[in-house]
N, C-alpha and C positions, 0 to 999 in steps of 0.2 A: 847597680848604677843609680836608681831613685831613692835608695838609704842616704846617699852623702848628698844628697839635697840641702839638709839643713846645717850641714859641718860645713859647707862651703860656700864664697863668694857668689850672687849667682851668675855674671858674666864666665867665670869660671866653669861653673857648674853647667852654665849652656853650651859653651864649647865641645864640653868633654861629652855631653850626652850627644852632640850632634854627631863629633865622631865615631863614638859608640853604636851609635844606629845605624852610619856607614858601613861601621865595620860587620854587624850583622845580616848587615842587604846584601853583603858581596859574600857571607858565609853561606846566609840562606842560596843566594842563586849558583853558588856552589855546589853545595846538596843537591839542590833541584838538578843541577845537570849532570853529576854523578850519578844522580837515581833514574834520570830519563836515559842515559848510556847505559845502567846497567836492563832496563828494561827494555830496550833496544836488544843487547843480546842475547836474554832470552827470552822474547818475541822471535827473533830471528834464527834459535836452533829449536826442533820439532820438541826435545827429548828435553831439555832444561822448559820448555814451557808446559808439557805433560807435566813434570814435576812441581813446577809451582803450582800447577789446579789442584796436584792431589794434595800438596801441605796444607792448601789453606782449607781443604777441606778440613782439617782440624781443629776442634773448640781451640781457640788460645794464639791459635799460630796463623800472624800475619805475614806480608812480604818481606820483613827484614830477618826472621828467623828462616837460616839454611845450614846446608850442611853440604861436603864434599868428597874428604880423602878418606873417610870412614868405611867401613863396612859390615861392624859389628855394632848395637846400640849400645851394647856395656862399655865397650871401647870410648864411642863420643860421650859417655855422662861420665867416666872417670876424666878425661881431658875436658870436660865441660865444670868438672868438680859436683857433679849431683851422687855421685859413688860415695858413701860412708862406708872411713876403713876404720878399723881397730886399732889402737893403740896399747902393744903390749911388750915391755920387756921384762924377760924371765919370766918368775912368778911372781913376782912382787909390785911391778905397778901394771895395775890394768883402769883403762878409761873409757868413758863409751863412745862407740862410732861418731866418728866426723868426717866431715868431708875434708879434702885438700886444698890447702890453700896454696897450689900449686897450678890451680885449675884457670883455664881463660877465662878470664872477669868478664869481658864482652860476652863473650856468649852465654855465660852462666847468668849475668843479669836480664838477656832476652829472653833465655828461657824460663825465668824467673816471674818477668813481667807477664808470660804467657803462662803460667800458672796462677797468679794473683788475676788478671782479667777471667779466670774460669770461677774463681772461687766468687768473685762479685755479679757472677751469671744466675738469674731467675730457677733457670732449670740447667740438667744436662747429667749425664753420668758422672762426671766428673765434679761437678759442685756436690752431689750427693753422697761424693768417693767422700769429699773434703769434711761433708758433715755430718756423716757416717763417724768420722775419727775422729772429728772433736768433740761429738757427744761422749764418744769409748774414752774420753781421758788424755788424746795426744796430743803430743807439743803441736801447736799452731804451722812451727817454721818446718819440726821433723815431716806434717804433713804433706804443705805448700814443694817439700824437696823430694817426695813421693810421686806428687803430683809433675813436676819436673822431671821423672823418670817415665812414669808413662807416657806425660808428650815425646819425650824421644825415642820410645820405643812403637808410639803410631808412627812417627815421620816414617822410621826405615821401615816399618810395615804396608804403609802406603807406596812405598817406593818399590819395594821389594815384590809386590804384590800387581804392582800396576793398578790398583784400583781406586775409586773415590773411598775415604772414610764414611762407614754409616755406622752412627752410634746405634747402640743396641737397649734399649730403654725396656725395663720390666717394668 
């Protein structure tokens, strides 16, 4: 929107940013009331708000990262795309592990972002998982996608568990 400031008239240009800012007042109070409905119901069932205490107990994972229809963690990181498979036919072409690009974008970038907020954290098991392996030599992203496996394998552990997350620090 403030790049075509100088390619345009500016009565022009005032116009369109005033509707542009409309247009985001009525996005944002959108969100906002989607996100107080959804907080509403689960404030309002026992079992869906135990559950959000226990995720956020976890380095990484805010309110917008959840989960529902799963019950296996291997399960939700192959439909999450954090799973690297192998690519092999016959003998003759083999490639290394990748993940699927078959996988939910939304979710995989949440859980993404909640891997890259650990690696920018002071301390934690988890920053130290991170640089622990980029000293040993590994890819930056193969790491950050590691790390994306262990947050999903605490959520269903917290859940599964009933318990808060306590990290285990040596």
């Amino acid at each position: 929107m403030y790049d075509q400031k100088d390619f345009m008239p500016a009565a022009l240009y005032r116009k369109k940013t005033k509707r542009m800012k409309g247009l985001i007042q009525e996005l944002q109070a959108a969100i906002d009331a989607i996100t107080a409905e959804m907080e509403k119901i689960i404030g309002s069932t026992e079992v869906l708000a135990r559950q959000m205490e226990l995720l956020m107990s976890i380095d990484g994972v805010g309110k917008v990262v959840a989960f529902s229809r799963f019950d296996n963690p291997r399960k939700f990181c192959c439909h999450a795309g954090v799973a690297p498979f192998s690519y092999t036919s016959g003998s003759s072409q083999h490639s290394k592990n990748k993940v699927s690009h078959r996988a939910n974008k939304n979710i995989k970038k949440l859980l993404h972002m909640a891997a890259v907020s650990v690696t920018h954290r002071k301390e934690g098991e988890l920053k130290a998982y991170y640089m622990r392996k980029v000293e040993e030599g590994k890819n930056k992203m193969s790491v950050i996608n590691a790390l994306r496996a262990k947050i999903v394998a605490r959520m269903f552990a917290v859940i599964k568990r009933n318990e808060f997350y306590t990290p285990i620090y040596s």
